[in-house]
KOLFI-980491 format. One record per residue: residue number from 1; residue in one letter; chain; x, y, z of N, C-alpha, C in turn. Coordinates in pm, 1 decimal, m for minus. Last residue first. Example, Ala and Ser with C-alpha at 12.3 -4.5 7.8 and 13.67 -1.06 7.14 Angstrom:
{2; s; A; {1285.0; m225.0; 708.0}; {1367.0; m106.0; 714.0}; {1290.0; 3.0; 787.0}}
{1; a; A; {1319.0; m569.0; 780.0}; {1230.0; m450.0; 780.0}; {1320.0; m330.0; 780.0}}
***
This chain:
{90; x; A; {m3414.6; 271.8; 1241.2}; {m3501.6; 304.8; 1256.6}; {m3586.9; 398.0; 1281.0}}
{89; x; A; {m3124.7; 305.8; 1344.3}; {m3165.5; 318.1; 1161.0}; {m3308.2; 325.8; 1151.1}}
{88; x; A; {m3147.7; 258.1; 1591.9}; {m3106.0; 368.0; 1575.8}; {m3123.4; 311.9; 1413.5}}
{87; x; A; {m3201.6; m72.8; 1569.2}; {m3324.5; 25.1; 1648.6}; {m3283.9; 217.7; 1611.4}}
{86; x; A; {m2957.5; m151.4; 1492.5}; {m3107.1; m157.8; 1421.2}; {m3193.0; m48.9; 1469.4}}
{85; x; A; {m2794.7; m75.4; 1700.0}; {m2764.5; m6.1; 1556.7}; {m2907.4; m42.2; 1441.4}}
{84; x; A; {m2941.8; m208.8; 1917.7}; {m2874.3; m61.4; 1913.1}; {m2877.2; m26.9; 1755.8}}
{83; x; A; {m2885.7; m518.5; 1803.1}; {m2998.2; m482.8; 1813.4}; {m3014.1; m325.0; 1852.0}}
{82; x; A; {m2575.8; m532.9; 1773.8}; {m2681.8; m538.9; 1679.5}; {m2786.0; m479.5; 1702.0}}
{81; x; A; {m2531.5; m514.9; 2054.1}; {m2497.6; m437.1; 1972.5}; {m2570.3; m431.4; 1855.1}}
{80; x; A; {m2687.8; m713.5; 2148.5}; {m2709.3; m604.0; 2241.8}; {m2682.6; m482.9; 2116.1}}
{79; x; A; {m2515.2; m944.5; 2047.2}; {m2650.7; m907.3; 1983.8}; {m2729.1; m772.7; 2051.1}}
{78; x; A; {m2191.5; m847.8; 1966.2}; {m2276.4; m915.3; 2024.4}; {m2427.9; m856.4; 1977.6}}
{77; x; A; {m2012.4; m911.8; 1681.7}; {m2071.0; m794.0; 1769.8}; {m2186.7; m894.4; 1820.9}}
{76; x; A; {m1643.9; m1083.8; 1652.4}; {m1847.5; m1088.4; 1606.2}; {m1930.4; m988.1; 1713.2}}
{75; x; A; {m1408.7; m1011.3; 1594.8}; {m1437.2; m1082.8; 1683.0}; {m1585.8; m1001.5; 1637.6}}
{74; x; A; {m1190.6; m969.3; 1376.0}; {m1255.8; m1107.6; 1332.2}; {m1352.9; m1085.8; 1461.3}}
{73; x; A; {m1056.2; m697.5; 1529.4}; {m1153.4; m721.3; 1362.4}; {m1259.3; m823.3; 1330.8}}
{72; x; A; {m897.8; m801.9; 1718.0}; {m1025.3; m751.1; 1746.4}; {m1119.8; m692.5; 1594.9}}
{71; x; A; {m749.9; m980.3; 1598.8}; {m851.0; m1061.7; 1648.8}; {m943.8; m931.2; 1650.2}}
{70; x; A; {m576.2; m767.2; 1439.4}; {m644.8; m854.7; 1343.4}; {m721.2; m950.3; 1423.0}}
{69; x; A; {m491.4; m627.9; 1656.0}; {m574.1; m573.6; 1576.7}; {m643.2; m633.6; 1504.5}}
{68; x; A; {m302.8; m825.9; 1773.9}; {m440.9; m759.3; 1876.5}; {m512.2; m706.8; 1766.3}}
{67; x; A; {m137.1; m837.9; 1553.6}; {m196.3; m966.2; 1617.8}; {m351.7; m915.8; 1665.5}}
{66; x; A; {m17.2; m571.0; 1605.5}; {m70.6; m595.3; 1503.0}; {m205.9; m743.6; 1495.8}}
{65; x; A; {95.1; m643.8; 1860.4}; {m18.8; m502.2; 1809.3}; {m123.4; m536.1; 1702.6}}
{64; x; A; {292.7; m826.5; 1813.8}; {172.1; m835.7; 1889.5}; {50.3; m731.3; 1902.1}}
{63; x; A; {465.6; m649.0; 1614.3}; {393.9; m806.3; 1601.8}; {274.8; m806.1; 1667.1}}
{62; x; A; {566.7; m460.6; 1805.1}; {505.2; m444.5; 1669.7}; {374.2; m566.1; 1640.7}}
{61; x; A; {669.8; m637.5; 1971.4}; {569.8; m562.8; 2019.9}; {481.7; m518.9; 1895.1}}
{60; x; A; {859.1; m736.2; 1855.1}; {803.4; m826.1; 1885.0}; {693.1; m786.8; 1947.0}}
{59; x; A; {1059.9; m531.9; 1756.3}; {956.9; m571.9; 1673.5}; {851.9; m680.9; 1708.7}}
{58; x; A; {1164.4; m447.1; 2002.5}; {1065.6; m350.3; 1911.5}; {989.7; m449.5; 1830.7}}
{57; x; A; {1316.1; m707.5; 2081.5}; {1188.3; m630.1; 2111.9}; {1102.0; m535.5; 2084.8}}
{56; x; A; {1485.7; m916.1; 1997.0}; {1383.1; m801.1; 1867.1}; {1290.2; m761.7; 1945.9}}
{55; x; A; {1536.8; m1068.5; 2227.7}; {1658.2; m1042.9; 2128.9}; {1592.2; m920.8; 2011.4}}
{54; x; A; {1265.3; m1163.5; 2407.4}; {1428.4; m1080.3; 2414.4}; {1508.6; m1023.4; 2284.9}}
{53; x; A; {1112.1; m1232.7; 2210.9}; {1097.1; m1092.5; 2331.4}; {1204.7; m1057.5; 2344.4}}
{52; x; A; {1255.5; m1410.1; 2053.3}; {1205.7; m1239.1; 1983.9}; {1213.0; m1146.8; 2099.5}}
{51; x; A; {1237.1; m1555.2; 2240.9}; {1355.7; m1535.6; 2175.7}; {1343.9; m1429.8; 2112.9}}
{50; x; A; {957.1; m1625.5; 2258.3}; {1043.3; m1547.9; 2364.5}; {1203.1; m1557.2; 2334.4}}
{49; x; A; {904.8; m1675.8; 1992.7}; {840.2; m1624.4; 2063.0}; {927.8; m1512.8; 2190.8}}
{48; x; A; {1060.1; m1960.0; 1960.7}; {1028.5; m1845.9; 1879.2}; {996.1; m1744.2; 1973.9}}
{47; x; A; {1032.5; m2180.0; 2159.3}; {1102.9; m2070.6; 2200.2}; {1086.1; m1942.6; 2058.1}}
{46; x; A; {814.2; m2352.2; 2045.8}; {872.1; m2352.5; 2224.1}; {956.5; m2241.1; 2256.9}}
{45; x; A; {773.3; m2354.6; 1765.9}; {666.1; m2330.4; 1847.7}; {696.8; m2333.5; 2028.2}}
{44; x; A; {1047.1; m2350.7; 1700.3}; {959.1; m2230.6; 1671.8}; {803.9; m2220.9; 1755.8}}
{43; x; A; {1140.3; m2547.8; 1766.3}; {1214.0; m2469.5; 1832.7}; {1131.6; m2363.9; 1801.9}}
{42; x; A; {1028.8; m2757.4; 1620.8}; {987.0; m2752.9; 1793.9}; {1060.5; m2612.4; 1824.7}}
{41; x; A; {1083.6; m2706.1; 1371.1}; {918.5; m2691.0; 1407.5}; {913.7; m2675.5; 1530.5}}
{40; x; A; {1350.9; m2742.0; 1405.2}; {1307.4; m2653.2; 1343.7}; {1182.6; m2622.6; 1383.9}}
{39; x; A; {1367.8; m3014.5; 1464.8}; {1430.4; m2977.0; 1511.2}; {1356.8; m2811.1; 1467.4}}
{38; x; A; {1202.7; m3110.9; 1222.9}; {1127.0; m3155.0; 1333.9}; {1188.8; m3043.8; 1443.5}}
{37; x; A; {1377.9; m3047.6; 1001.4}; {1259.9; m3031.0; 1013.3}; {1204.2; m2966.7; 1088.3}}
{36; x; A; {1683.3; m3184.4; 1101.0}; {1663.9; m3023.1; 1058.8}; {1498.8; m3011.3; 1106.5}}
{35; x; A; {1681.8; m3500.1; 1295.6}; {1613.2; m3381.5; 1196.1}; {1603.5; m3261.7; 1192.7}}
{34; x; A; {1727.6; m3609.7; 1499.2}; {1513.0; m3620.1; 1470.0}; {1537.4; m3547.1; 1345.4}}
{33; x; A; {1938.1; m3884.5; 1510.3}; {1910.0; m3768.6; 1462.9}; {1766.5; m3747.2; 1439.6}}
{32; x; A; {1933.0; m4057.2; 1840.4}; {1952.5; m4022.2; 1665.4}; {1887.5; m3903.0; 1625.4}}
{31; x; A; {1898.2; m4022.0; 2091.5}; {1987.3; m4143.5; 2034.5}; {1991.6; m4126.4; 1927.4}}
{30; x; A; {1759.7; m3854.7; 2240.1}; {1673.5; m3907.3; 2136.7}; {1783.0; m4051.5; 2120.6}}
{29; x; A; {1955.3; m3656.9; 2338.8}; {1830.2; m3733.6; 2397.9}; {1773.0; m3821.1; 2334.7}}
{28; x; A; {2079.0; m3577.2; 2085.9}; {2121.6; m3664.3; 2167.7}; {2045.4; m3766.5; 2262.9}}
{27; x; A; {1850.1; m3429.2; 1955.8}; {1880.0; m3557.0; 1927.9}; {2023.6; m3653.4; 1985.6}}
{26; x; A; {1838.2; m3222.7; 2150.7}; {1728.9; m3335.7; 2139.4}; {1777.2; m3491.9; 2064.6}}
{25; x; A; {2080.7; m3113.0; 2083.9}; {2059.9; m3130.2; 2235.6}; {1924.2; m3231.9; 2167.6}}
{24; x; A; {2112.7; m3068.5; 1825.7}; {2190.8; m3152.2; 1872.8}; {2182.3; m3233.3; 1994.8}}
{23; x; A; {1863.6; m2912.1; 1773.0}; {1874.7; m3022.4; 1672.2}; {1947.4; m3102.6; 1778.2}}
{22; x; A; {1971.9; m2649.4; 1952.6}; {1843.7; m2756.4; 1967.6}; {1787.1; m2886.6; 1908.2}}
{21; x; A; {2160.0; m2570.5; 1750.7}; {2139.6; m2618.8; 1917.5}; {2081.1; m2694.9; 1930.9}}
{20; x; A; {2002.9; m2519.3; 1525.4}; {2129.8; m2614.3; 1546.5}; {2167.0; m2660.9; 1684.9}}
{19; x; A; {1845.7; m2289.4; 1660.5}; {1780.2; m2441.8; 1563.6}; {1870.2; m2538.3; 1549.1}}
{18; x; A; {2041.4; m2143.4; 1688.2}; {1953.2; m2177.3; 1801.3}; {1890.3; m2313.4; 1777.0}}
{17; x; A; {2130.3; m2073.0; 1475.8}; {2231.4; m2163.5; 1549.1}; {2141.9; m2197.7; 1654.8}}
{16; x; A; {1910.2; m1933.8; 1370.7}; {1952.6; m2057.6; 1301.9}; {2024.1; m2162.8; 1335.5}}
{15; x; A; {1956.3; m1704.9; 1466.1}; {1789.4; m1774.0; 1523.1}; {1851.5; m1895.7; 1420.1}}
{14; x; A; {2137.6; m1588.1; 1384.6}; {2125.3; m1613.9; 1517.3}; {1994.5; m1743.7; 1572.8}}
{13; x; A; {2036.8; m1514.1; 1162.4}; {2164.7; m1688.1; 1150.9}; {2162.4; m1696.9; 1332.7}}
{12; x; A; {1778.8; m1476.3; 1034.3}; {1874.6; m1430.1; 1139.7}; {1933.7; m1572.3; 1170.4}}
{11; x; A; {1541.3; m1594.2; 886.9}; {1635.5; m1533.4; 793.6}; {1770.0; m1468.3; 869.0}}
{10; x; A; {1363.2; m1660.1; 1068.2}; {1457.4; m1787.7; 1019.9}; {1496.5; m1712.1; 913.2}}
{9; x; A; {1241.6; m1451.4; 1078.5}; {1308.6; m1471.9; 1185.8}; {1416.3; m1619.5; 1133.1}}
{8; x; A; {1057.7; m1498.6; 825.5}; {1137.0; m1367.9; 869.0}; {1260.7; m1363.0; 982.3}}
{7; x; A; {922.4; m1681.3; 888.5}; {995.4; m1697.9; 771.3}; {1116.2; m1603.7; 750.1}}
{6; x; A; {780.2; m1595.5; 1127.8}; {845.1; m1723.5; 1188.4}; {919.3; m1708.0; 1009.2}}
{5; x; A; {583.9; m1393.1; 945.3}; {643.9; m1352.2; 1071.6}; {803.3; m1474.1; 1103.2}}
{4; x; A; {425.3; m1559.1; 766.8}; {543.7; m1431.3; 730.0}; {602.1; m1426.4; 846.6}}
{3; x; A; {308.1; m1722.9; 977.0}; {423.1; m1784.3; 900.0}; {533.8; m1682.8; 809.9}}
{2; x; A; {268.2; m1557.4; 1266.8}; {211.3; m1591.8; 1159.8}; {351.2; m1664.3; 1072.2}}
{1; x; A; {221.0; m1670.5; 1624.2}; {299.0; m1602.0; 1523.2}; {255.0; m1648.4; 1385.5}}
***
């Protein structure tokens, strides 16, 4: 997920009590408090994600479209390909 994306979702108080959850439950485990922060960073990289699937599924498909579009942009043409589009300018 991109950081617009995870800045967007920490604007739903739903997705905020989740982060409060998860603050309380770890840092019981813990014996002290880890922290808004830390509490915050783990809950986005362990459940962000499939908290969207469920709860914003239109937009969590959106997301991942979009995702698919911007790798298959960055991904480098093999040399089979290169060497086709040379030989056809030729």
């Amino acid at each position: 997920m991109k950081i617009t994306d995870l800045r967007e979702l920490l604007k739903d108080k739903r997705v905020m009590e989740e982060i409060h959850k998860h603050l309380w439950i770890e840092s019981q485990k813990a014996g002290y408090s880890i922290g808004l922060e830390r509490a915050t960073d783990e809950w986005l990289k362990l459940y962000a994600e499939g908290w969207m699937k469920y709860h914003l599924p239109e937009k969590f498909v959106k997301m991942k479209e979009k995702e698919k579009a911007e790798v298959k942009k960055d991904i480098p043409k093999t040399k089979v390909e290169s060497k086709r589009k040379r030989t056809a300018k030729a």
